[in-house]
VEXDREN-2710 file (C-alpha; in Angstrom, 1 decimal):
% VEXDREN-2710
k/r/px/py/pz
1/UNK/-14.0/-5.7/-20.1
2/UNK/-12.3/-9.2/-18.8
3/UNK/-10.5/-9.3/-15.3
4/UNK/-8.1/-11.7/-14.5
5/UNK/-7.5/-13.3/-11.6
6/UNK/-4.0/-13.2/-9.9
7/UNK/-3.3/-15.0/-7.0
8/UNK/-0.3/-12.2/-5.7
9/UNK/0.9/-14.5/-2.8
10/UNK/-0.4/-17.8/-1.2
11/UNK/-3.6/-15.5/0.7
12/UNK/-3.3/-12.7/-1.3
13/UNK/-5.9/-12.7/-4.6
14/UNK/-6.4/-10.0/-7.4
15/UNK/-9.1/-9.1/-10.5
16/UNK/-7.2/-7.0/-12.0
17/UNK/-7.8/-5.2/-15.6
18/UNK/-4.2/-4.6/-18.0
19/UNK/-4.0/-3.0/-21.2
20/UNK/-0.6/-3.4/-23.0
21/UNK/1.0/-4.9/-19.7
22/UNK/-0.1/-1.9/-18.1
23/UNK/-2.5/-2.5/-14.9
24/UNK/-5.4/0.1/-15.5
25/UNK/-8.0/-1.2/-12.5
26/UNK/-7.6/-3.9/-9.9
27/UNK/-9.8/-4.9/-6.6
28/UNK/-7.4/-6.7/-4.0
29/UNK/-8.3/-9.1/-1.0
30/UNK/-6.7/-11.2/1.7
31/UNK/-8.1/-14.8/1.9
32/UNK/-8.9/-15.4/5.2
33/UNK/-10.4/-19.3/5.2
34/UNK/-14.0/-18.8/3.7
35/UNK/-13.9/-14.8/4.0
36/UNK/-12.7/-12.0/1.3
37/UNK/-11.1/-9.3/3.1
38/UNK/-11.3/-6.8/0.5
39/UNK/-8.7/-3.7/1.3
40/UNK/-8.4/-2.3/-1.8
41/UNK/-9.7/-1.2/-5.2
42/UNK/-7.7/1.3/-8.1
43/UNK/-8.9/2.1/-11.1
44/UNK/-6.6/4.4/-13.1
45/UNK/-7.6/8.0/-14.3
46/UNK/-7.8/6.8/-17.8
47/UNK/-11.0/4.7/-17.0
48/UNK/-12.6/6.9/-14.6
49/UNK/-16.1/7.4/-14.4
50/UNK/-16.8/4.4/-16.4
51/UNK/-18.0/2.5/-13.3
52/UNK/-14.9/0.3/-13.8
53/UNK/-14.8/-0.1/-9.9
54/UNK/-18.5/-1.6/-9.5
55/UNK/-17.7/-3.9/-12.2
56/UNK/-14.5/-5.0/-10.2
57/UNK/-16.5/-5.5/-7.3
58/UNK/-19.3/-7.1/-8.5
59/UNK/-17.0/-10.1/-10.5
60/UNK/-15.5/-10.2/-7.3
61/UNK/-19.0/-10.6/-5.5
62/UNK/-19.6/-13.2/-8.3
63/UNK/-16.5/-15.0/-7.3
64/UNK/-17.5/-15.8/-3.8
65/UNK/-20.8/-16.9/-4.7
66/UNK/-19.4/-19.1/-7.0
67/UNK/-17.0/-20.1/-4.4
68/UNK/-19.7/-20.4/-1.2
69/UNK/-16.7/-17.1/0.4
70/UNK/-18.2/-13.7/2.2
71/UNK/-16.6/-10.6/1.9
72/UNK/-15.6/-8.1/4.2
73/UNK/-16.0/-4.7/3.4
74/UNK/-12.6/-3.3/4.5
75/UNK/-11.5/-0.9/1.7
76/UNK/-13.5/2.7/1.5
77/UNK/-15.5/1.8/-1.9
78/UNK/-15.9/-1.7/-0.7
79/UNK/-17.9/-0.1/2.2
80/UNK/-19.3/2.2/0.6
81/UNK/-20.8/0.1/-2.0
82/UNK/-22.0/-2.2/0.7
83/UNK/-23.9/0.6/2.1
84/UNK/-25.6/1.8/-0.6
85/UNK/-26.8/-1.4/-2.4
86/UNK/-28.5/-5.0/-1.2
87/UNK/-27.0/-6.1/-4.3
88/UNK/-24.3/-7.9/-2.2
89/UNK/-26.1/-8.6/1.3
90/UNK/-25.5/-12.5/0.7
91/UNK/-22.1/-12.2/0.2
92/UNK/-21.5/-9.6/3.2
93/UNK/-19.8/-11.1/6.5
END
């Protein structure tokens, strides 16, 4: 499964997953200098269950590591996911 980044507006960033120019998944943050504020994640009904959401989150994790950015856990799943895993503790604000 490939994400693509969007940038939506000059601070606003996407991953998002489409299928036949349909948007199926997406994670959304704010760009706030070096910090993610992530306040949102979808993943349609379609994919479900398929733990479509952690792999959005974690190519978004990969993107601030790649990019020296923390995140901020603002979005439910983001927080939750932050709770339950030190997966992402060096990317957390």
């Amino acid at each position: 499964m490939k994400f693509q980044l969007q940038n939506v507006t000059a601070n606003k960033h996407a991953f998002v997953y489409e299928q036949q120019g349909k948007r199926l998944a997406e994670i959304t943050w704010q760009q706030n200098g070096q910090v993610m504020v992530m306040d949102h994640t979808y993943v349609s009904d379609k994919l479900r269950g398929q733990g479509v959401a952690k792999k959005l989150l974690d190519r978004a994790a990969d993107y601030a590591r790649e990019n020296d950015y923390k995140m901020e856990a603002v979005c439910s799943y983001v927080v939750a996911a932050f709770e339950k895993s030190d997966a992402y503790d060096d990317v957390k604000q």
